[in-house]
Structures are given as C-alpha cells and as structure tokens.
The first five atom37 places (N, CA, C, CB, O) and aatype in JSON, in Angstrom:
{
  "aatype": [20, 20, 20, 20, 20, 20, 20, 20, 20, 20, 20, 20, 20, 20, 20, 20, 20, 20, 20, 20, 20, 20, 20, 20, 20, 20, 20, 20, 20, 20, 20, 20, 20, 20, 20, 20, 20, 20, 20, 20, 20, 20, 20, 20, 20, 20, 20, 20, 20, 20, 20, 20, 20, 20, 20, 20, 20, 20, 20, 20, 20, 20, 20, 20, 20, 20, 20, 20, 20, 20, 20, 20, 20, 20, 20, 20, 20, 20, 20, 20, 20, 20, 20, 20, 20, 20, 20, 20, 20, 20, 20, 20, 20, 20, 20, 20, 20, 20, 20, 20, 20, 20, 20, 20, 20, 20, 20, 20, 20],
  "atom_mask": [
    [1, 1, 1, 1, 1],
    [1, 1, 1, 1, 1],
    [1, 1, 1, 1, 1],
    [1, 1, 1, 1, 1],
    [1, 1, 1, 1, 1],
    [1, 1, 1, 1, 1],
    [1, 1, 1, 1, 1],
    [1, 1, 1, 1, 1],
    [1, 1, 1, 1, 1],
    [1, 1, 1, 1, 1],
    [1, 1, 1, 1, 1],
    [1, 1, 1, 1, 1],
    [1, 1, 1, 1, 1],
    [1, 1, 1, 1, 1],
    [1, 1, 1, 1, 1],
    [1, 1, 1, 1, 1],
    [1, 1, 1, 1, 1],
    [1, 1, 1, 1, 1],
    [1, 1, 1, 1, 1],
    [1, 1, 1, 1, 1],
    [1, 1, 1, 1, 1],
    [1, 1, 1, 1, 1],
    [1, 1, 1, 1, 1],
    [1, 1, 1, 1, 1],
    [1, 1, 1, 1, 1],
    [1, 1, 1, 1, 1],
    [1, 1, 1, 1, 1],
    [1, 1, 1, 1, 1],
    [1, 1, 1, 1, 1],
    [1, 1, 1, 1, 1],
    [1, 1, 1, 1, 1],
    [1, 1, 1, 1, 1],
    [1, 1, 1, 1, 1],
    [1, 1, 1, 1, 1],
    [1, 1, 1, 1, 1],
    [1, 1, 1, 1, 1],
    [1, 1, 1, 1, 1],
    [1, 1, 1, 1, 1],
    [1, 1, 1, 1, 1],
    [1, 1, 1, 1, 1],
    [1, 1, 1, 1, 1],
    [1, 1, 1, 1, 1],
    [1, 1, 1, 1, 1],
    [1, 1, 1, 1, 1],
    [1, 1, 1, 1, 1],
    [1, 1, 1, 1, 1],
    [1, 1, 1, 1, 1],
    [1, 1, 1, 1, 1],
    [1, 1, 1, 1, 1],
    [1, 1, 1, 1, 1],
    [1, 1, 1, 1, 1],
    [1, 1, 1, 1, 1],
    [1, 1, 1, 1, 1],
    [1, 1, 1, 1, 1],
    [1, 1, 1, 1, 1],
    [1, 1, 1, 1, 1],
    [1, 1, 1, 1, 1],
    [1, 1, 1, 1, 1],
    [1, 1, 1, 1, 1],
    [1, 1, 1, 1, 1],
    [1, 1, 1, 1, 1],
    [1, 1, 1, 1, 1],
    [1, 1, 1, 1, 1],
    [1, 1, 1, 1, 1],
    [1, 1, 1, 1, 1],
    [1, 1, 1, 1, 1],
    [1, 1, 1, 1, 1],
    [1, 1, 1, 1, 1],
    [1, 1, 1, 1, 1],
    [1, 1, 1, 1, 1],
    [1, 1, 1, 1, 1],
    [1, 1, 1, 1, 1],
    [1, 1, 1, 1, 1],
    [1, 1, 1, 1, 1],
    [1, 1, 1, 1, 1],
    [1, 1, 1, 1, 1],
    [1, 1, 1, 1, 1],
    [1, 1, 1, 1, 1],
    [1, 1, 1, 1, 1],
    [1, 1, 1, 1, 1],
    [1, 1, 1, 1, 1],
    [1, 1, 1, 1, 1],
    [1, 1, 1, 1, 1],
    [1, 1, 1, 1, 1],
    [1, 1, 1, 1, 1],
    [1, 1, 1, 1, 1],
    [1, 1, 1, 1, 1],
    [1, 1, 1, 1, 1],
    [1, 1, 1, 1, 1],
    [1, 1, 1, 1, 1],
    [1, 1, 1, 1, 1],
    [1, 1, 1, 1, 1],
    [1, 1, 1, 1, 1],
    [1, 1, 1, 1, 1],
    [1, 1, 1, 1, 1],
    [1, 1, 1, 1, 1],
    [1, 1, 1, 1, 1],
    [1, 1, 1, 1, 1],
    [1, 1, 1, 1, 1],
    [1, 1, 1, 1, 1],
    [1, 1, 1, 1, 1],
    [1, 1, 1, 1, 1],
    [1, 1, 1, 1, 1],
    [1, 1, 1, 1, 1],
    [1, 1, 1, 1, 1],
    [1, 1, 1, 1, 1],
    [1, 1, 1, 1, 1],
    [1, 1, 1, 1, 1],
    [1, 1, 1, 1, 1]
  ],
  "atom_positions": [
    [[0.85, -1.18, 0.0], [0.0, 0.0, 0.0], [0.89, 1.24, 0.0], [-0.96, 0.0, 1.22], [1.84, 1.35, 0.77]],
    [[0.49, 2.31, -1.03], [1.06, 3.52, -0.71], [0.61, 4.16, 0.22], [1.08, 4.27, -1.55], [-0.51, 3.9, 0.67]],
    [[1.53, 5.32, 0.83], [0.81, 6.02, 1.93], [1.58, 7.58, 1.81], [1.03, 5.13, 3.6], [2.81, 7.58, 1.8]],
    [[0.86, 8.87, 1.72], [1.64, 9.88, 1.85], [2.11, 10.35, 2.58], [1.44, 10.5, 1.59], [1.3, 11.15, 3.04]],
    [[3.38, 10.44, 3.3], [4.28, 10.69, 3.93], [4.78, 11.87, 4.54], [4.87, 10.35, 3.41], [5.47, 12.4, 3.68]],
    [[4.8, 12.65, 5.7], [5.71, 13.89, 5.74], [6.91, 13.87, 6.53], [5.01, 14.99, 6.23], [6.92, 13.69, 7.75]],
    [[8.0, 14.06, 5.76], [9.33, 14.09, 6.81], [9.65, 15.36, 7.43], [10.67, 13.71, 6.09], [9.85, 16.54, 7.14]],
    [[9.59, 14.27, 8.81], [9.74, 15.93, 9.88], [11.0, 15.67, 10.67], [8.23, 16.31, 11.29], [11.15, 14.66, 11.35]],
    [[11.99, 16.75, 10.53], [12.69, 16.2, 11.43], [12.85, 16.69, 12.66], [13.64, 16.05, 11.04], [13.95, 16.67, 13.21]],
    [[11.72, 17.19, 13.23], [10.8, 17.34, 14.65], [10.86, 16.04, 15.35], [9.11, 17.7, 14.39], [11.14, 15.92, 16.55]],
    [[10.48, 14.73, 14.26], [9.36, 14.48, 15.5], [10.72, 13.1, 15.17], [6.95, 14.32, 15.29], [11.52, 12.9, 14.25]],
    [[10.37, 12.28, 16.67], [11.55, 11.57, 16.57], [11.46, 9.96, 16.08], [12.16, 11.7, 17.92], [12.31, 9.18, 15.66]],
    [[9.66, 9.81, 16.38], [9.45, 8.56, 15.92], [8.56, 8.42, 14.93], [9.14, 7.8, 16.83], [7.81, 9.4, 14.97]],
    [[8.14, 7.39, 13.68], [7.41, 7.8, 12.96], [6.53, 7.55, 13.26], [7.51, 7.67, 12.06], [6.43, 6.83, 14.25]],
    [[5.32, 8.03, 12.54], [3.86, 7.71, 12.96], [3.0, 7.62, 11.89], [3.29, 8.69, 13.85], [3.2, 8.06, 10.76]],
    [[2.12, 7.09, 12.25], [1.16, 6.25, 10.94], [-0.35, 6.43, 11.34], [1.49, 4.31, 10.81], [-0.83, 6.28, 12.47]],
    [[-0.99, 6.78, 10.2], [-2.28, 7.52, 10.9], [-3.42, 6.23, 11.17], [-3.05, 8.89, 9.7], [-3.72, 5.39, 10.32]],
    [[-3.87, 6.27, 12.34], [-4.65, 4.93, 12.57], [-5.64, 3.87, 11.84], [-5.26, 5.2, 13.37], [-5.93, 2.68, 11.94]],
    [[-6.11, 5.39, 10.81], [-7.13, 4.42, 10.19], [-6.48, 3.12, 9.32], [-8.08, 5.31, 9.17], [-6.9, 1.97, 9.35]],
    [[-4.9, 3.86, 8.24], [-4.02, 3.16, 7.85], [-3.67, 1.49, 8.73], [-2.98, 4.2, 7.88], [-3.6, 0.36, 8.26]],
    [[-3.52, 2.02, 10.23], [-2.8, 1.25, 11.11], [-4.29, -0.09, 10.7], [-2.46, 2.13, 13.07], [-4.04, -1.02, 9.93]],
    [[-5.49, 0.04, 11.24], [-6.5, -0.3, 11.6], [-6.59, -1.4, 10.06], [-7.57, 1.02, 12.02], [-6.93, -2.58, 10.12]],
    [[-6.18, -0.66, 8.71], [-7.0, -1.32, 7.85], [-5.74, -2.42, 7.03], [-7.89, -0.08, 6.8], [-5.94, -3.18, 6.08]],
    [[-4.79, -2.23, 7.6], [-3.63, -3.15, 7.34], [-3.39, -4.37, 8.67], [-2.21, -2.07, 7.16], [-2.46, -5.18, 8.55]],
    [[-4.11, -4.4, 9.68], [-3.96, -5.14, 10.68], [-2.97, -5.29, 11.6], [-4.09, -5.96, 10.34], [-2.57, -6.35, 12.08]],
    [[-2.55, -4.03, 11.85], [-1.51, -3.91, 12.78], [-2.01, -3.92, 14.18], [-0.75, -2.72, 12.51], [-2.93, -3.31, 14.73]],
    [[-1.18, -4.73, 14.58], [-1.78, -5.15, 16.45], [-1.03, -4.0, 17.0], [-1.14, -7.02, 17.45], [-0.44, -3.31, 16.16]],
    [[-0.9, -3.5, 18.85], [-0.35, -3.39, 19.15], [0.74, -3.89, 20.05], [-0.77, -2.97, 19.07], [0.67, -4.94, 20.69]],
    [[1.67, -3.13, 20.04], [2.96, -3.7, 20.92], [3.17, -3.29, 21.94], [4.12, -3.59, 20.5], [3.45, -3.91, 22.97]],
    [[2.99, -1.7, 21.69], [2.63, -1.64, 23.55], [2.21, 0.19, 23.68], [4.63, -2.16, 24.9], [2.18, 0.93, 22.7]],
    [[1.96, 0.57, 24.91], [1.03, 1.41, 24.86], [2.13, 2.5, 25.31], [-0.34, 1.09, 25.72], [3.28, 2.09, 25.46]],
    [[1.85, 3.92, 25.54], [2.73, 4.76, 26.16], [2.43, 6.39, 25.61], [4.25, 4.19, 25.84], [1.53, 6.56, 24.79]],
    [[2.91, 7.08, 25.92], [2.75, 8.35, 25.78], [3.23, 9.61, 25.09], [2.8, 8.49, 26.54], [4.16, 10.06, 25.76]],
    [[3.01, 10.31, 24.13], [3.63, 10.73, 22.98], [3.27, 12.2, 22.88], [3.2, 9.9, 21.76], [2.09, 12.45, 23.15]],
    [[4.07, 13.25, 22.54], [3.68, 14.72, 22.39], [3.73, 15.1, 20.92], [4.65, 15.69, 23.23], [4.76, 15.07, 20.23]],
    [[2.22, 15.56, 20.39], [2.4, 16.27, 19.25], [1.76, 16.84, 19.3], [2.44, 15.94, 18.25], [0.57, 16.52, 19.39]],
    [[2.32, 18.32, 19.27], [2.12, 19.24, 19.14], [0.73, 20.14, 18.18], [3.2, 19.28, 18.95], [-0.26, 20.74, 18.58]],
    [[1.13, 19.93, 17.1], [0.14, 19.51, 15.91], [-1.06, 19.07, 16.54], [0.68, 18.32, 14.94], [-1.93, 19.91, 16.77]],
    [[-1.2, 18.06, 16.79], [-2.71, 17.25, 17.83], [-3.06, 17.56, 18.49], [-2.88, 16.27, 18.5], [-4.24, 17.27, 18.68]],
    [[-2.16, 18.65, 19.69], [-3.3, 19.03, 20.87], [-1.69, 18.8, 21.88], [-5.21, 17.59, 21.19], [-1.7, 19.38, 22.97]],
    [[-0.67, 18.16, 21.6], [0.3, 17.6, 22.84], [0.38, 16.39, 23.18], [0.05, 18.07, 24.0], [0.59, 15.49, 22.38]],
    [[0.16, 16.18, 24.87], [0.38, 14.86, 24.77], [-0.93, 14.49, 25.0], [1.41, 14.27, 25.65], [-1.94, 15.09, 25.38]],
    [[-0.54, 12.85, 24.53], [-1.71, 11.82, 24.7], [-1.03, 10.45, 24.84], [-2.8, 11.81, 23.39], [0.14, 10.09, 24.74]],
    [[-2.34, 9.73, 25.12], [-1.65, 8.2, 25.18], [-1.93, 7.4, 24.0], [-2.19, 7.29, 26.43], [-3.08, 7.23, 23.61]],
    [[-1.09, 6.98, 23.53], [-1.17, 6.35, 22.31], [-0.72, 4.61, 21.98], [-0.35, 7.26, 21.54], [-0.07, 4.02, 22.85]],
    [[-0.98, 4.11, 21.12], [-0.67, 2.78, 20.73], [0.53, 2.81, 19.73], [-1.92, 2.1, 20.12], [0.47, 3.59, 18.78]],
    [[1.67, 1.95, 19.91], [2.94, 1.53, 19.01], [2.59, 0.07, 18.35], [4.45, 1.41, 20.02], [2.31, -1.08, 18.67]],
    [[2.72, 0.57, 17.68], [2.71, -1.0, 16.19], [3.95, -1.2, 15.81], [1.85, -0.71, 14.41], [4.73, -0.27, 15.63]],
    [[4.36, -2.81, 15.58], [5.51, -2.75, 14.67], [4.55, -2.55, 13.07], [6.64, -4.41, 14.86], [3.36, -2.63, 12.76]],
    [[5.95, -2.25, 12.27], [5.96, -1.82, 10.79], [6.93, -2.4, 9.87], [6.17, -0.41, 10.68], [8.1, -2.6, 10.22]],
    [[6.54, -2.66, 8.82], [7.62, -2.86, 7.9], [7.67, -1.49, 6.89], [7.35, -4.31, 7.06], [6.81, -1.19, 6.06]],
    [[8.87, -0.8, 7.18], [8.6, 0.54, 6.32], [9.54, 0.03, 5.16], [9.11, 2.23, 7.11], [10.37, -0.87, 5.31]],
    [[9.32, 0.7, 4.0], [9.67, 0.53, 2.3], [9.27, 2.03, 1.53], [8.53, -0.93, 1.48], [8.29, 2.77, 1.57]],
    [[10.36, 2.03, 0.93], [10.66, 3.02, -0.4], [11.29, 2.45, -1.47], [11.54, 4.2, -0.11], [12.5, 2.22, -1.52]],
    [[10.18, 2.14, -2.67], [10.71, 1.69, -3.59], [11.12, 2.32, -4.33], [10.25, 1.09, -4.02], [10.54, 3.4, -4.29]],
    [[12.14, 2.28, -5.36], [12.77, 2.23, -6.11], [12.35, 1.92, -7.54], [13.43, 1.66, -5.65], [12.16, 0.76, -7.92]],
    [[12.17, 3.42, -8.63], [11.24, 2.23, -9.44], [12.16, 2.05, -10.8], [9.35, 2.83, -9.89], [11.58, 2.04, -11.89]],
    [[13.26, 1.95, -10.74], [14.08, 1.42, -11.82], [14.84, 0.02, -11.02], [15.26, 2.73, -12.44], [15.33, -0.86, -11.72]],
    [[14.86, -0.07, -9.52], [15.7, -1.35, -9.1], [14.64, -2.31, -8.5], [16.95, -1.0, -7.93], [13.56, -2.0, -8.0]],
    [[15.16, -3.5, -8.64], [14.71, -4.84, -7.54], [14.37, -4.51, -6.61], [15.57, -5.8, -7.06], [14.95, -3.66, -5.93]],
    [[13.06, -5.25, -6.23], [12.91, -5.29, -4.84], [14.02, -5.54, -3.86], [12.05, -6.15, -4.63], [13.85, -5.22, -2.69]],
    [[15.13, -6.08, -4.28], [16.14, -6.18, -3.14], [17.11, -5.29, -3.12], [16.78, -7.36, -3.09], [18.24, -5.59, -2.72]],
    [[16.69, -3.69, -3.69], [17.25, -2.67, -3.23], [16.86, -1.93, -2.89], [17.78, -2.29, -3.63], [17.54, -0.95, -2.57]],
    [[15.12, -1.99, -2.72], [14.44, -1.46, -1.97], [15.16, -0.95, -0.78], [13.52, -2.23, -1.75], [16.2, -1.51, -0.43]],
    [[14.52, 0.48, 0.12], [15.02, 1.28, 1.31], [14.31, 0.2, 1.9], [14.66, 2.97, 1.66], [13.41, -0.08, 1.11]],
    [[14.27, -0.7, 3.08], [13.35, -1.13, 4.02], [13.97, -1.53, 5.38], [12.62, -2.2, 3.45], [15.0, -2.2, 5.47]],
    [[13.26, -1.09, 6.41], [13.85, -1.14, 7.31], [12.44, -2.25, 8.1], [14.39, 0.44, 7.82], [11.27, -1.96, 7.87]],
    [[12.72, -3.21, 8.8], [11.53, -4.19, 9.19], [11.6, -4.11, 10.69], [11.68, -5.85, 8.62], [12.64, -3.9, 11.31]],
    [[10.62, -4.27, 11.12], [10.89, -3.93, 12.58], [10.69, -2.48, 13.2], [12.26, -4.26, 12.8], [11.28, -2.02, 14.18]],
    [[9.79, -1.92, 12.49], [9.98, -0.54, 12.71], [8.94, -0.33, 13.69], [9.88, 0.36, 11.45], [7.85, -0.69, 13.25]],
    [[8.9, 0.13, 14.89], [8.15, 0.83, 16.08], [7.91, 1.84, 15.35], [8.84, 1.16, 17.48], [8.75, 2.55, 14.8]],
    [[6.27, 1.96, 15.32], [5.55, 3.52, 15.04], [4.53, 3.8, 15.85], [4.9, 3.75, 13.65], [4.08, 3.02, 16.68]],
    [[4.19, 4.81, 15.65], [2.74, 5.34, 16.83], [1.62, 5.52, 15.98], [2.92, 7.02, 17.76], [1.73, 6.18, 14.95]],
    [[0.6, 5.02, 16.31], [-0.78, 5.13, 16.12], [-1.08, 6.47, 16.28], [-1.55, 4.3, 16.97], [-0.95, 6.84, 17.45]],
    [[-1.38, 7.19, 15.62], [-1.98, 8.74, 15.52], [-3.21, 8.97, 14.54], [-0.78, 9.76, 14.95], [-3.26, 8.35, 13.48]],
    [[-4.12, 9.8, 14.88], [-5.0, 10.5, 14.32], [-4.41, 11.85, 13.2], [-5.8, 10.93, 15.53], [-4.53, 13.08, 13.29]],
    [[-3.65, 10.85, 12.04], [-2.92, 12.49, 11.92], [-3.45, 12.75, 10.27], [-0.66, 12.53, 12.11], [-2.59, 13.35, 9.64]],
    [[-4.61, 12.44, 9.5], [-5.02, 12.58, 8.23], [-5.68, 13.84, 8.21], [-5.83, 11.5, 7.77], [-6.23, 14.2, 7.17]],
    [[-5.71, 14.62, 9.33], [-6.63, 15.51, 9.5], [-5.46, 17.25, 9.63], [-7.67, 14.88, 11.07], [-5.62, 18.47, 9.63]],
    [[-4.38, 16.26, 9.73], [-2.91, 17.29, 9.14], [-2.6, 17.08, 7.19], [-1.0, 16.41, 10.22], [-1.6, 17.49, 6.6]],
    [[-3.67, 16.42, 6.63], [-3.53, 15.99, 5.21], [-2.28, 15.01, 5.25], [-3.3, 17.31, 4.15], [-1.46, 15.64, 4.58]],
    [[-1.56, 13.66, 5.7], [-1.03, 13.37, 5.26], [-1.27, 11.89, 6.36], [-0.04, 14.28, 4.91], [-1.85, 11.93, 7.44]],
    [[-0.73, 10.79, 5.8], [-1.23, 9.41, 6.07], [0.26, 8.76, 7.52], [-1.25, 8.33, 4.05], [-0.04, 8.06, 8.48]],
    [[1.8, 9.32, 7.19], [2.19, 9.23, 8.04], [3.02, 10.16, 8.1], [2.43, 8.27, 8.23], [2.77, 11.12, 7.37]],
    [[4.17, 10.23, 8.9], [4.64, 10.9, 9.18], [6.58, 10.35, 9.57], [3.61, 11.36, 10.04], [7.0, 9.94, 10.65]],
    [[7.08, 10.46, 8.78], [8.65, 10.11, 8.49], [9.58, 10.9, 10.07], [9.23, 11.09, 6.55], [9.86, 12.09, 10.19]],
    [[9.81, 10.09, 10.81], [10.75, 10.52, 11.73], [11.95, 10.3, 11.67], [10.54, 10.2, 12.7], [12.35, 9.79, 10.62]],
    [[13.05, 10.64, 12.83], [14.22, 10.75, 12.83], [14.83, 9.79, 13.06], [14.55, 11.49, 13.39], [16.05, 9.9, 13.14]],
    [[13.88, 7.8, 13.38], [14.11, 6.76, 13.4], [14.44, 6.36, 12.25], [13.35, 6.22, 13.88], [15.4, 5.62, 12.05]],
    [[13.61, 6.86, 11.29], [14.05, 6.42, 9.53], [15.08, 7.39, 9.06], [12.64, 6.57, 8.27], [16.07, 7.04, 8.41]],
    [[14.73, 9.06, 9.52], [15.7, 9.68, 8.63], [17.23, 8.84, 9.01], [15.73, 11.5, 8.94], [18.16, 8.61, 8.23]],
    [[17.13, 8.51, 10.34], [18.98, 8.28, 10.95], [19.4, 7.29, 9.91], [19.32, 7.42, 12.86], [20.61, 7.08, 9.93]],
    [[18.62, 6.5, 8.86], [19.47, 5.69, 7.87], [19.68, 6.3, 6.86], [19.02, 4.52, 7.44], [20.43, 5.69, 6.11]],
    [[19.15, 7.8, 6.28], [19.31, 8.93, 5.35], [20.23, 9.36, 5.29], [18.71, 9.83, 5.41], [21.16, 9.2, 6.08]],
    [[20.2, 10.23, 4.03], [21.06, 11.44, 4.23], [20.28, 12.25, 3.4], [22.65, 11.37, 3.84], [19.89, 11.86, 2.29]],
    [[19.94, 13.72, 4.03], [18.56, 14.45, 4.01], [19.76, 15.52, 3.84], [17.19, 14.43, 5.45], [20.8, 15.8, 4.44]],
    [[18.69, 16.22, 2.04], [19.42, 17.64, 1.68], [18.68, 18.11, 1.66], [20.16, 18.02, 0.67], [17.77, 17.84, 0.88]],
    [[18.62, 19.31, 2.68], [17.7, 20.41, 2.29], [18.29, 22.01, 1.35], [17.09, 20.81, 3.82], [19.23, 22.74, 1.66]],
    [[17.72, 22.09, 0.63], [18.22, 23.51, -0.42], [17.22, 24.86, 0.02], [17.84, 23.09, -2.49], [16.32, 25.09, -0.79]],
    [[17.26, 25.5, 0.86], [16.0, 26.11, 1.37], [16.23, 27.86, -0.2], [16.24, 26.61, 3.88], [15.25, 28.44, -0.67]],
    [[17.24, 28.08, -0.45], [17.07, 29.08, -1.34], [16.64, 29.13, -2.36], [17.77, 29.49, -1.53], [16.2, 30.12, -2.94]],
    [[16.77, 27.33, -2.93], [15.83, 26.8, -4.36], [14.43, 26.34, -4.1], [16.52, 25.45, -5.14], [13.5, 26.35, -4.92]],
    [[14.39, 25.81, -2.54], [13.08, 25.06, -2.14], [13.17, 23.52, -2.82], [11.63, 25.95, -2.76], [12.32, 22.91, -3.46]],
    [[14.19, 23.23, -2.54], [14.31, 21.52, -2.9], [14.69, 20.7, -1.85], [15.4, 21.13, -4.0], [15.36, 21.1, -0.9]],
    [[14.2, 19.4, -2.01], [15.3, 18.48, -0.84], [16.01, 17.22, -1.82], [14.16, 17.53, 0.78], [15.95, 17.17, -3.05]],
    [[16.55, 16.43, -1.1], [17.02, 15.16, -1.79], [16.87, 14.29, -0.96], [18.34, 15.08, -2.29], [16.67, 14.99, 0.03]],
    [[16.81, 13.09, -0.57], [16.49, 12.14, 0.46], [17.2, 10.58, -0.5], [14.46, 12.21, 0.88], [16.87, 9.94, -1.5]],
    [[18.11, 10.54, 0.37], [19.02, 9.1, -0.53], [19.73, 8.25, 0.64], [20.57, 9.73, -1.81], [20.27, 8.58, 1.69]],
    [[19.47, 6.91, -0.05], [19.78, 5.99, 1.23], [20.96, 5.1, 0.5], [18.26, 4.93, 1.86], [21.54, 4.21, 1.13]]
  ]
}
C-alpha cells in the first residue's frame, strides 16, 4: 500500500495515521505516551511494529530502502492531510538535503 508521507525532522518517531494502522492489521505492541504538538500535545497512544519501504522504481525489490521492525505510533494524523509521518528513526538511515534558497530536498539511502 502507498501512503503519503511527511518528513519531519521534529518528531523523533514515525507515525502512521490509525485508520491506515487499523486497515492493514496492525496489532499493538505496547502502549505509552507521545507529544504532538500539531494534535493538541500529549496523549496516550498505541505503538505497532511496521515494515517501512521506499521503492525504487528502476531497481529490484532487493534494493528497496526497508527497514523491518519498525516501532511507530498510532496517531490521528489525516486531519494534518497526510497518512504518516517520516521521523528521525528512519531519517537516521538517510542522508537528508535540504536547499531552502531553491526550495528543494534530496532524500538518498
């Protein structure tokens, strides 16, 4: 499934908006407490594992970006227009260019 994405490098873990979580069958792993700002602050929320992926659409699936095992948070966040939300758990396998005078980025793994 695709999902639209925003990379923040705010927030430190990624997060995945529930209905997503709900309609792919992600259980949870365990429960705990999370601040976003954006939402209202804190709340208590649910962590799912994930298998996150960025394909590649000239290479093999086995050069796919994927990182398996990925802890994310259950959030209400479609109502910020976007399905999840790219943290600083995924960016840390990046290398993130930002060009702020052209308004470009690059994102390469």
């Amino acid at each position: 499934m695709e999902i639209l994405a925003l990379i923040d490098t705010g927030a430190e873990v990624t997060c995945i908006d529930r209905s997503i979580s709900n309609q792919l069958g992600f259980l949870p792993k365990q429960y705990g407490s999370t601040n976003v700002p954006g939402l209202g602050g804190i709340a208590f929320s649910v962590f799912v594992e994930v298998e996150f992926q960025i394909p590649h659409p000239t290479a093999p699936i086995s050069q796919f970006f994927t990182i398996e095992d990925l802890e994310a948070v259950e959030l209400d966040i479609q109502s910020l227009g976007y399905d999840a939300i790219l943290g600083r758990d995924v960016l840390s396998h990046c290398v993130l260019i930002y060009d702020g005078v052209v308004g470009s980025y690059s994102l390469s793994y």
